[in-house]
N, C-alpha and C positions, 0 to 999 in steps of 0.2 A: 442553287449552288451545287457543285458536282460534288459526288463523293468520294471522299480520298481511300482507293481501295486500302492503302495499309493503314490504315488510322485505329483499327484494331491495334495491327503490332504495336505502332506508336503507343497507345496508351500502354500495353503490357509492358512496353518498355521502362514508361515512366513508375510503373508500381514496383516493377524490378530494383530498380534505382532507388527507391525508395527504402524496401527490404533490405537493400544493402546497406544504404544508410543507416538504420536503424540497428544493424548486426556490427556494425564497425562502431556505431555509439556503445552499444551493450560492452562493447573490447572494451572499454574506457574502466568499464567496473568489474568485467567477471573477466577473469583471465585463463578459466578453465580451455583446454583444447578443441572443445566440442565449439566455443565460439570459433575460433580462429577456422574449424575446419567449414563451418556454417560460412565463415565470410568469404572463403575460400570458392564453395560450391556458387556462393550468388555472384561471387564476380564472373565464372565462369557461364551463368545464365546471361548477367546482362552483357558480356564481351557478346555472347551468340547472337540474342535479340539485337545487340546494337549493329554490328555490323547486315544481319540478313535485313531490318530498317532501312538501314542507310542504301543499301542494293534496292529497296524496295522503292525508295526515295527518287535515287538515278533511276529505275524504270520511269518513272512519272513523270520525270523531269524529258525522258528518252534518250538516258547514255547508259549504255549495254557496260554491264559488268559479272564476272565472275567468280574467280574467288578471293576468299576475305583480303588477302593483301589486293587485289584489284580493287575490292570494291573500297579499302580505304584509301588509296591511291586517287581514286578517281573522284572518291569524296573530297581527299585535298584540295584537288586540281576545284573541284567549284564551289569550296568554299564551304562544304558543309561541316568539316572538322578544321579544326588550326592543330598544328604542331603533329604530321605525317608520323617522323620519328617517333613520338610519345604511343601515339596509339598501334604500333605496331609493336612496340614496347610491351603494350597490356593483350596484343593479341599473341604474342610470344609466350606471356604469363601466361595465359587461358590454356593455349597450346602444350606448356609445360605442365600444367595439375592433371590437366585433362587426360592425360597419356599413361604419367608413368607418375605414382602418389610418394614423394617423397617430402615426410617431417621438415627438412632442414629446407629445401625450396618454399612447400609450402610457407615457409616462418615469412621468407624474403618476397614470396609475392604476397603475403598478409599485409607488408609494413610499405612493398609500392602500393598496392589497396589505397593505402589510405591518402596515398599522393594524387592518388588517378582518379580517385571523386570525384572529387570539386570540377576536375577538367568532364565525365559523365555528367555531370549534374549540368555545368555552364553549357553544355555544346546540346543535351535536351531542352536546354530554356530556348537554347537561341533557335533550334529548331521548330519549337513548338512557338515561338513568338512567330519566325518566321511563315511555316503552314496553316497555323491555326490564328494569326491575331489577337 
């Protein structure tokens, strides 16, 4: 069987997601700030992991991509994400924390966080069903 050079990332990606998971559960009960900023920082890890994956995905597949709006663009285009708009949505978020740390955005990309899960979570099952079986 050949080996899939990014399947590292892959799995880092899926323990990311997970993390993040687990820190947007903890929100449910501790509402202190140190959460919010915790969930904050992992979304911003796995926006990065997810996207340079999915670049690393279209290498292997052999469709040249560059940066993150390409490479999720081009992800649309074959299927390996649904809904373009959305994730350019969360890569906008990533791009907003990342930059410049303001309280009142952070609050609003905390509470899309918790929208944009579920869509992280479904689109690493379906990948990992997809490459890995």
């Amino acid at each position: 069987m050949e080996k899939i050079f990014w399947k590292d990332s892959f799995l880092a990606l899926g323990q990311a997601i997970q993390r993040l998971h687990e820190v947007i559960e903890r929100s449910k009960v501790d509402k202190n700030d140190y959460v919010l900023d915790a969930s904050v920082k992992r979304f911003e890890f796995v926006i990065e992991l997810f996207w340079k994956t999915l670049k690393k995905i279209l290498k292997h597949e052999k469709i040249e991509s560059n940066t993150p709006k390409d490479v999720l663009s081009k992800a649309f285009q074959f299927s390996l994400i649904d809904d373009e708009k959305m994730w350019l949505g969360m890569l906008d978020d990533r791009n907003n924390t990342s930059h410049v740390y303001k309280y009142e955005d952070a609050k609003q990309v905390f509470e899309n966080i918790k929208l944009y899960l579920p869509i992280l979570e479904k689109t690493y099952n379906k990948l990992e069903k997809k490459y890995f079986g």
